[in-house]
C-alpha positions in Angstrom: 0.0 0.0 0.0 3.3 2.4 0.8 4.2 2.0 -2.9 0.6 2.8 -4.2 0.6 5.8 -1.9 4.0 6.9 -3.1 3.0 5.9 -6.9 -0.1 8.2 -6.2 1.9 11.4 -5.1 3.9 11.4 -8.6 0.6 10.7 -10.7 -0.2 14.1 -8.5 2.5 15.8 -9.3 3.1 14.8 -12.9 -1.1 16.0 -13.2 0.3 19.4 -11.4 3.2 19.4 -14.0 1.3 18.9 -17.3 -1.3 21.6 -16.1 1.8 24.0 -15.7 2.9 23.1 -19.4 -0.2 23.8 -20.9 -0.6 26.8 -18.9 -3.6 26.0 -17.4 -5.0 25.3 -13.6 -4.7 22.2 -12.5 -8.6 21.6 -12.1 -8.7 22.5 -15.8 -5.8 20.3 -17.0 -7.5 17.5 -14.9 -10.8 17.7 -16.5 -8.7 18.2 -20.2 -7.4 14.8 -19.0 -10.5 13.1 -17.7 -12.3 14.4 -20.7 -10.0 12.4 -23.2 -9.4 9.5 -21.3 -13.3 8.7 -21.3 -13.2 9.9 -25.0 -10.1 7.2 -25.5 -12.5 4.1 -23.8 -15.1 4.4 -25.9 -17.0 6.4 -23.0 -17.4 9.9 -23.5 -18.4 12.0 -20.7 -21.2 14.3 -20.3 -21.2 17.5 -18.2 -22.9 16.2 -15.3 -20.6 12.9 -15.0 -17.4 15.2 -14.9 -18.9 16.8 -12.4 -18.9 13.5 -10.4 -15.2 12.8 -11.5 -13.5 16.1 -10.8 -15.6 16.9 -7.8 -17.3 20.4 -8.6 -20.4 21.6 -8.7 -22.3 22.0 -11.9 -21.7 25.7 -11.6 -18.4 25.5 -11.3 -18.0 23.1 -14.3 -20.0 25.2 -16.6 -17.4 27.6 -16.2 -14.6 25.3 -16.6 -16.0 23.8 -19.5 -16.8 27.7 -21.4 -12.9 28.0 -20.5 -11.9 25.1 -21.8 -13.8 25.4 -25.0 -13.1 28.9 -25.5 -9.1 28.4 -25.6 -10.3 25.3 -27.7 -9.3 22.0 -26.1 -13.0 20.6 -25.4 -16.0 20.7 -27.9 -19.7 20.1 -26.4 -21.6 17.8 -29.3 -24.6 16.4 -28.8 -24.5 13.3 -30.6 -26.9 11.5 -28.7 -30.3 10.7 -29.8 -31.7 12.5 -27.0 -30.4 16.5 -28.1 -30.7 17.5 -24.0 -27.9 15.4 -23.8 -23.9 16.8 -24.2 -21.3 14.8 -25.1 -17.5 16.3 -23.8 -15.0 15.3 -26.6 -11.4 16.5 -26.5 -10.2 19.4 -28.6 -8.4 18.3 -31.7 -5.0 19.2 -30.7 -4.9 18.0 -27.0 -4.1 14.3 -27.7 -1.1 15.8 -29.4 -0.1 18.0 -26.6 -0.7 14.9 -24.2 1.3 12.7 -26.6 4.5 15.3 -26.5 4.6 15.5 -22.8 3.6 12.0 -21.5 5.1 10.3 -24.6 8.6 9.6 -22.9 7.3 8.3 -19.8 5.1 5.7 -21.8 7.9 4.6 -23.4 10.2 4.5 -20.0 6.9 2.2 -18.7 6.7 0.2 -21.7 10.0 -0.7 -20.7 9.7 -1.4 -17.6 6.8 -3.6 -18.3 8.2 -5.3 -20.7 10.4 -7.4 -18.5 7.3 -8.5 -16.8 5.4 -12.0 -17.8 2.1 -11.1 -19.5 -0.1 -13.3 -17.1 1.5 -11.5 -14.0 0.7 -7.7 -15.9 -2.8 -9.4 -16.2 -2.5 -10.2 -12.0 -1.6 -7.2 -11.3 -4.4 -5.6 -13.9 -6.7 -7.1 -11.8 -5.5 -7.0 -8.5 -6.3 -2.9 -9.4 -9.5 -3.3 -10.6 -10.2 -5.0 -7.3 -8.6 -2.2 -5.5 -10.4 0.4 -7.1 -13.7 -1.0 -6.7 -13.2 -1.3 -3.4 -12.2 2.0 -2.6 -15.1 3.3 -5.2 -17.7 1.4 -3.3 -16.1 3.0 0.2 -16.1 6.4 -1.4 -19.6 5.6 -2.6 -20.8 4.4 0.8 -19.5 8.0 2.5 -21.2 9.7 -0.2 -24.7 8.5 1.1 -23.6 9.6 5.0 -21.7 12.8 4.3 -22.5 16.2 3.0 -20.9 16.9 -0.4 -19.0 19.9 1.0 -17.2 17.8 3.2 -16.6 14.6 0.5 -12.8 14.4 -1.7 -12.0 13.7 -4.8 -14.0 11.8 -7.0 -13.0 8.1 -8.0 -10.8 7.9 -10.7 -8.5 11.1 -9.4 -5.9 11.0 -7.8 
C-alpha cells in the first residue's frame, strides 16, 4: 500500500506538472485529462458525469468547460439521440499536446513492463480493478452519509 501511496503522489504531481505546461490550472488540466481518457475508452463524458469525476459543482463546471472550449481543447456535441444530452469530446490538438509530454514516460513504462510476464501484468491488472472497486464502493458508501462539501476527490482522481 506504501508503494501505491508513493506511486499516487507522482501521478499528482506529474497532473500538477502537465497543467503548468499547458498553462492551465490544474482543475482544468485535470478535466482536459478526464475528458480524453473517457473519449479514448469508448465512454465519453457528459457534463454532469465530470462533475462527479473532478468533484465540482455544476456551476463551477459550466465555467470550466466555457474555459476550456473557449481556448479550444473541449468541444460540447450532442450526438446523442436524446439533443438534452452533451457529449464532452477533446479538442483536436490536446491528444497531441498529451502525446509530447507523456510520450517519454510511456515509453520508459513500456520498458519497464516489458520485463514483466504477461499473465503477471494481467494479476496485477486485476489486482487494481479489485482495488479500485473497493475503494469506489467506500467512497460511494461515505457519499450516502456525508454532506458533499465535506466529500474528496471523486474516484478515478488521484
Amino acid at each position: 500500500m506504501e508503494a501505491l501511496r508513493i506511486y499516487g503522489g507522482h501521478y499528482a504531481e506529474l497532473s500538477r506538472r502537465f497543467a503548468a505546461w499547458l498553462g492551465l490550472h490544474s482543475t482544468d488540466a485535470t478535466a482536459v485529462l478526464e475528458i480524453a481518457a473517457a473519449e479514448e475508452r469508448g465512454t465519453p463524458l457528459s457534463p454532469a458525469r465530470l462533475s462527479e469525476r473532478i468533484s465540482l459543482s455544476t456551476g463551477a463546471t459550466t465555467a470550466l468547460l466555457n474555459r476550456l472550449e473557449a481556448a479550444g481543447y473541449i468541444t460540447r456535441a450532442r450526438e446523442h439521440s436524446d439533443r438534452r444530452i452533451v457529449t464532452l469530446r477533446s479538442g483536436g490538438h490536446i491528444q497531441e499536446r498529451a502525446d509530447e509530454f507523456f510520450g517519454p514516460l510511456a515509453r520508459r513504462l513500456d520498458a519497464a513492463m516489458s520485463h514483466y510476464p504477461p499473465r503477471l501484468l494481467e494479476q496485477v491488472e486485476a489486482f487494481m480493478a479489485d482495488l479500485n472497486t473497493t475503494m469506489a464502493g467506500h467512497l460511494a458508501d461515505q457519499n450516502a452519509v456525508t454532506p458533499r462539501s465535506l466529500r474528496g476527490p471523486a474516484e478515478g482522481t488521484p
